[in-house]
Structure formats: C-alpha cells, structure tokens
NUGUDREN-786336 format. One record per residue (C-alpha): residue in one letter; chain; x, y, z. Coordinates in pm, whole numbers, plus 50000, padded with zeros to 5 digits. Layout:
N
+--------+------+-------+-------+-------+
: vexmar : mifi :     X :     Y :     Z :
+--------+------+-------+-------+-------+
:      A :    A :     X :     Y :     Z :
...
+--------+------+-------+-------+-------+
//
This chain:
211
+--------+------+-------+-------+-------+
: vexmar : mifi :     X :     Y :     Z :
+--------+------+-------+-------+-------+
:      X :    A : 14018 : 12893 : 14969 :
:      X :    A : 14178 : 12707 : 14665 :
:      X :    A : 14430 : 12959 : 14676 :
:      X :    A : 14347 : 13136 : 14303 :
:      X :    A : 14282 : 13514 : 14283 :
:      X :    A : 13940 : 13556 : 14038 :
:      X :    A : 14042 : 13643 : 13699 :
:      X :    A : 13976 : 14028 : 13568 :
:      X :    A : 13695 : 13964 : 13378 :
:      X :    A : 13355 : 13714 : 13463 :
:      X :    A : 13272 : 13525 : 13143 :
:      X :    A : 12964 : 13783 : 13112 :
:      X :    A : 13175 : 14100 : 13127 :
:      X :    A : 13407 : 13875 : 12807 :
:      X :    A : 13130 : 13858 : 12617 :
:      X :    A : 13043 : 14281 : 12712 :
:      X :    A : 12835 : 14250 : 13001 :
:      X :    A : 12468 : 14143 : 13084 :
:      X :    A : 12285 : 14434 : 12865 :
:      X :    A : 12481 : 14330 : 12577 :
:      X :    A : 12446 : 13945 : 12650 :
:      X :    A : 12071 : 14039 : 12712 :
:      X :    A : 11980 : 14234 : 12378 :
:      X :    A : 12205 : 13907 : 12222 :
:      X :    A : 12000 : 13665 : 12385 :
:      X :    A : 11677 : 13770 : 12268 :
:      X :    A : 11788 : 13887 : 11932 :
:      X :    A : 11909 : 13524 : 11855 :
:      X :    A : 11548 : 13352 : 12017 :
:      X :    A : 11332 : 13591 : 11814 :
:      X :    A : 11525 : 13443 : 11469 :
:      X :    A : 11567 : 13104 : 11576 :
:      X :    A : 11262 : 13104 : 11684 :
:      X :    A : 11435 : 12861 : 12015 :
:      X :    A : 11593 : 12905 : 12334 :
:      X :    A : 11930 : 12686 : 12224 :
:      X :    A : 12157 : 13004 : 12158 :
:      X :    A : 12512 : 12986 : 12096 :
:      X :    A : 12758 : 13234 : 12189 :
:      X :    A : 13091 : 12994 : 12201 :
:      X :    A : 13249 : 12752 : 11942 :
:      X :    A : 13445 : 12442 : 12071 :
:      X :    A : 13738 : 12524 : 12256 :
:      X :    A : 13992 : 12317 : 12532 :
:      X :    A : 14150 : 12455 : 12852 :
:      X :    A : 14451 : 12549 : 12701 :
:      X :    A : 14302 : 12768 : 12496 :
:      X :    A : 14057 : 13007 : 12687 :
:      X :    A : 14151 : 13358 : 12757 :
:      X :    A : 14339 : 13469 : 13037 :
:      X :    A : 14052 : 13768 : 13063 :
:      X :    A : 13814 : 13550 : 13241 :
:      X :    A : 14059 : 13230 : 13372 :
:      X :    A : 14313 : 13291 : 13604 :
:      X :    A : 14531 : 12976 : 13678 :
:      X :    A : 14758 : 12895 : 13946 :
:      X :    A : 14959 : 12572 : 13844 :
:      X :    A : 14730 : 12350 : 13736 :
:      X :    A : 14416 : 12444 : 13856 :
:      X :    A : 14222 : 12759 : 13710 :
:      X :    A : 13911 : 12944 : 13816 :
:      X :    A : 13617 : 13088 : 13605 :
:      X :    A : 13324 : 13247 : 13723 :
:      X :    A : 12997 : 13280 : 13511 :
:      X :    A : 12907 : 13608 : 13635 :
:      X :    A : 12673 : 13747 : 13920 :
:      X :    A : 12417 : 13945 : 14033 :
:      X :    A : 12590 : 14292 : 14129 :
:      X :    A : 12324 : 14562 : 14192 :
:      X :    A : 11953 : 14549 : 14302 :
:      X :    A : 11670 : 14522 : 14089 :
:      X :    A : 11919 : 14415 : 13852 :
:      X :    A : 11642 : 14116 : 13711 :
:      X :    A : 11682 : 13771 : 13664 :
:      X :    A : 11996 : 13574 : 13612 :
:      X :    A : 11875 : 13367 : 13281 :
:      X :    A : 12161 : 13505 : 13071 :
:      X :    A : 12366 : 13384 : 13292 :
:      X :    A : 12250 : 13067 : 13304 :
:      X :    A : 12252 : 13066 : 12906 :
:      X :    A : 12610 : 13149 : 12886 :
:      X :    A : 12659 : 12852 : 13155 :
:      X :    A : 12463 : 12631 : 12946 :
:      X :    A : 12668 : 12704 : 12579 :
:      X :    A : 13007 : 12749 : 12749 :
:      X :    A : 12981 : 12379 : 12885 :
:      X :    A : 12873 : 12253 : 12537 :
:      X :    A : 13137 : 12343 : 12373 :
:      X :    A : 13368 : 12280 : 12617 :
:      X :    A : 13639 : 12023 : 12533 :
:      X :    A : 13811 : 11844 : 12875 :
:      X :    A : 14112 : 11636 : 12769 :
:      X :    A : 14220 : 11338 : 12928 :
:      X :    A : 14379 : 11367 : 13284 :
:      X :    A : 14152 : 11699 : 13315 :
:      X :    A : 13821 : 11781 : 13492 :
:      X :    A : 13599 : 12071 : 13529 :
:      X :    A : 13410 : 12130 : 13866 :
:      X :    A : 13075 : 12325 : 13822 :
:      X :    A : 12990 : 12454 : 14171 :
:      X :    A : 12651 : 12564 : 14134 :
:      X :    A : 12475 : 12756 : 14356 :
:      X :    A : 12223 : 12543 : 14668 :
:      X :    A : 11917 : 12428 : 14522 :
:      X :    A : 11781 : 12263 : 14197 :
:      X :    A : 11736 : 12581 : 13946 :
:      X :    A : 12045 : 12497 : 13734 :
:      X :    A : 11846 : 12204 : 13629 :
:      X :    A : 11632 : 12383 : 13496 :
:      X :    A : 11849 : 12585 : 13304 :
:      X :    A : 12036 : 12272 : 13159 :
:      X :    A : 12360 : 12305 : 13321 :
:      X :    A : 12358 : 11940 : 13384 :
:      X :    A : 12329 : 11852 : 12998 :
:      X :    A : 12701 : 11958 : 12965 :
:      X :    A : 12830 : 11757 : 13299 :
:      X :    A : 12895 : 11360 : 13353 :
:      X :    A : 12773 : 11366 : 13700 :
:      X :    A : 12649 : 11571 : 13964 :
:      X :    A : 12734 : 11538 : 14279 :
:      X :    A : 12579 : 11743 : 14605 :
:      X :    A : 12729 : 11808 : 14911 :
:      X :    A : 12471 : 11718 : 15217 :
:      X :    A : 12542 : 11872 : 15550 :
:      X :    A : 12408 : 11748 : 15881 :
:      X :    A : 12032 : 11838 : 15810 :
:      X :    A : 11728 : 11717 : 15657 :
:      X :    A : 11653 : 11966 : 15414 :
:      X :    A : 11992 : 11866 : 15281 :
:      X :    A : 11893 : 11506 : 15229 :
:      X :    A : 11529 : 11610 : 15073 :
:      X :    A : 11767 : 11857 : 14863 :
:      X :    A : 11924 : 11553 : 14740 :
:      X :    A : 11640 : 11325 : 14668 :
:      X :    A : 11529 : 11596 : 14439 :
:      X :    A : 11840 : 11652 : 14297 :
:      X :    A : 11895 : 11262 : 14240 :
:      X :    A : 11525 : 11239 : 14047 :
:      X :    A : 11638 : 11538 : 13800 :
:      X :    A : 11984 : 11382 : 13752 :
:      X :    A : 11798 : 11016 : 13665 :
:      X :    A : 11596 : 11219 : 13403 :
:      X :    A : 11891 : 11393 : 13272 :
:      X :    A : 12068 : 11030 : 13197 :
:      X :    A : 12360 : 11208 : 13426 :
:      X :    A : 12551 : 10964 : 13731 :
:      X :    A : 12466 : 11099 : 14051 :
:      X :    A : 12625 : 11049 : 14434 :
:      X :    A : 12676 : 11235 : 14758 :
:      X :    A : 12905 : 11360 : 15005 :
:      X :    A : 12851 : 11381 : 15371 :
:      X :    A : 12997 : 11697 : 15516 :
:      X :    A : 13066 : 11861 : 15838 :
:      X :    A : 12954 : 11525 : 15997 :
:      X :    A : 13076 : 11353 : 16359 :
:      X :    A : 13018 : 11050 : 16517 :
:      X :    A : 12636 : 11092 : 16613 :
:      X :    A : 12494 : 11297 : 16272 :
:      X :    A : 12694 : 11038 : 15991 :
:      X :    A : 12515 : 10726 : 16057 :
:      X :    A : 12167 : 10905 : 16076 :
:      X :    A : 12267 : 11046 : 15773 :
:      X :    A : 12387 : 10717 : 15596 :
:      X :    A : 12078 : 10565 : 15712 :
:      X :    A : 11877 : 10850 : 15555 :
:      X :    A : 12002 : 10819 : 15260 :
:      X :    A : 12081 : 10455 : 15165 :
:      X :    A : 11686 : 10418 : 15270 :
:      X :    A : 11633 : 10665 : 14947 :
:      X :    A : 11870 : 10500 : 14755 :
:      X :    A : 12124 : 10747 : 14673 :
:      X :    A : 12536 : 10677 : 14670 :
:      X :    A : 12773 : 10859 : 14904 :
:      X :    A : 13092 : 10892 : 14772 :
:      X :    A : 13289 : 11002 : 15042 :
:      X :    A : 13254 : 11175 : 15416 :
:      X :    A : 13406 : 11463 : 15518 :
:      X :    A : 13397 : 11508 : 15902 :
:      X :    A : 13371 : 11865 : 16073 :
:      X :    A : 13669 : 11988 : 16086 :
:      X :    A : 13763 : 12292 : 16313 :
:      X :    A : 14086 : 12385 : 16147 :
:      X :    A : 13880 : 12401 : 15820 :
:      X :    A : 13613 : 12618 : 15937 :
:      X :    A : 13882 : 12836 : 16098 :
:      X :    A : 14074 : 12850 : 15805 :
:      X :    A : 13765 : 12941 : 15590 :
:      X :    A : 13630 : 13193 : 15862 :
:      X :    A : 13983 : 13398 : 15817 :
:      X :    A : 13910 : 13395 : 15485 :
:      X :    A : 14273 : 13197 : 15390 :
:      X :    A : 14437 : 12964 : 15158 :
:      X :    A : 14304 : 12634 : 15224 :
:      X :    A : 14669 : 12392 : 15260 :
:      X :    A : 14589 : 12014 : 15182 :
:      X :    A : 14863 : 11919 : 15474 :
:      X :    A : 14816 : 11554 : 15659 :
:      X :    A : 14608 : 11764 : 15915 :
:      X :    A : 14299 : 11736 : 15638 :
:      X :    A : 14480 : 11486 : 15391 :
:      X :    A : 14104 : 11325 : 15457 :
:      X :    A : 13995 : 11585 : 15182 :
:      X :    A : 14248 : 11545 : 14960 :
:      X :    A : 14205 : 11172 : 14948 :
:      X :    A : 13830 : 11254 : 14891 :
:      X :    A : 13921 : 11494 : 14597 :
:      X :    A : 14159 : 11257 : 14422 :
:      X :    A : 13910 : 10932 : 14446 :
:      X :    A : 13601 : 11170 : 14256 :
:      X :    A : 13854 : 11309 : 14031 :
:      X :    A : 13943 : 10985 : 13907 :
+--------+------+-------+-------+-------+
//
C-alpha cells in the first residue's frame, strides 16, 4: 500500500539466512556468556545496502525477515537482529523510522522498544484492542519509552465509546482515523494507497506523529 516493491533480500537472508544467523547467535551467547549480541556497527539511512532497502523517493522499506516454511521454529533470531539493527541505527534530523511490529506485546519482550522513542498502537473498534493497549502502555512506562494511540476504522457510534474507554485508563490518542470505504477497497485490491484530499485525513495524521 505505500507504493514500495520489498527489496531482494530480508535483513536475515543479508546476513546468510536464519541457519547461519542461528549457529551465530548461539556461538556469540555461549562466549559472552549474554544474550546482548551484535551483528551491526553504527550506520545512517544513507548508507544501508540496497540488498535489503528498496526506496522509492524518500521513503524506503526493510523487512526483518519471516517465518517461510512449517516447523521452521521460533522467530528469536529474528527478533535479535531487530533488536541490534535498531541500536545501531543512526536517524538524522528531518528522518524517522516506523517499526510496524506484528499485533500483540512479544516484541517487548524481545527489546525492540529499547531502540524506539515511542510506541504507538493502532486500536480498532473492539475491546481486546483497548486491553491490548493498556498492556502495551504498562510495558512502554517500564521501558521509559512515550506512548499514545490511534483510533482506527471508527464512525460516529464506536469513537466516543472508544475515547471514553480509554481516557478512563489513561492513555493518549493521538489522532482518529475514521472507516473509510475507499481505503478498505483500495487495500482489498491489493493497490497503491494515493494520499489524495479523498483521505488527506491520514495524511494530516501521518505528518502531525512524524513531527
């Protein structure tokens, strides 16, 4: 939907693919005696490999890696190579990085939020969503990280249950983002999402958290 083909490579199949990234990962915990393994040194935008980035004008996408067969095992060296990347990451000014993680609060665990500034989770029409969040907004507290919402796919009946829900726990919504038809037409087809005035709503939402 943002309009950027996925790069040849994930950053696991850079660094040789999960067996190699495996026999790495516990190689360097048996010597170190620790689970803080490094497999990046500090490095900007501008200068990660066109292998695993592919960029179309200003905006690039990565992926981490992913599960591709069954009984494939866990994705921990996944979530390692998440966890260094970000560390030695370095965003210049003007520049952000969006981590979108998959639902749920296991990348807490793996200490994806230590290299992020905030997190922020979406919360559809639903309460599992808003118990997600409460969770999600107790881990961030711990992790010394800003934290804050955004309603989506809401209309004029679900967003002020929702806003009531949720200023009662005391978590921030940063923006709303009202069901949209077009959108879930557009993502349905599978197409090119187009920021045009008919969802401008989103790119007004996307510009205020950038900044």
């Amino acid at each position: 939907m943002l309009g950027i083909e996925p790069a040849s490579k994930t950053l696991m199949d850079y660094l040789g693919g999960k067996p190699l990234v495996m026999d790495k990962l516990m190689s360097m915990i048996r010597e170190k005696n620790s689970e803080q393994v490094e497999f990046f040194t500090d490095s900007d935008l501008d200068s990660l490999s066109s292998e695993f980035v592919h960029w179309n004008g200003s905006g690039g996408l990565m992926q981490i890696g992913k599960i591709e067969h069954t009984m494939e095992g866990c994705a921990c060296p996944m979530g390692a190579i998440a966890h260094d990347f970000l560390k030695h990451l370095m965003v210049g000014e003007g520049e952000w990085v969006l981590i979108d993680t998959e639902a749920g609060v296991e990348h807490f665990g793996r200490g994806i939020v230590e290299g992020a500034d905030a997190v922020l989770v979406v919360v559809d029409p639903s309460n599992d969503a808003v118990l997600l969040a409460e969770k999600a907004a107790k881990l961030t507290e711990e992790a010394g990280k800003d934290f804050g919402v955004v309603l989506n796919k809401v209309d004029e009946k679900t967003q002020p249950v929702l806003e009531e829900m949720l200023e009662a726990k005391d978590l921030e919504i940063k923006g709303v983002l009202t069901y949209s038809p077009d959108l879930a037409q557009t993502n349905l087809r599978g197409e090119p999402l187009e920021l045009t005035s008919a969802n401008d709503e989103l790119d007004k939402l996307i510009t205020r958290i950038a900044s």
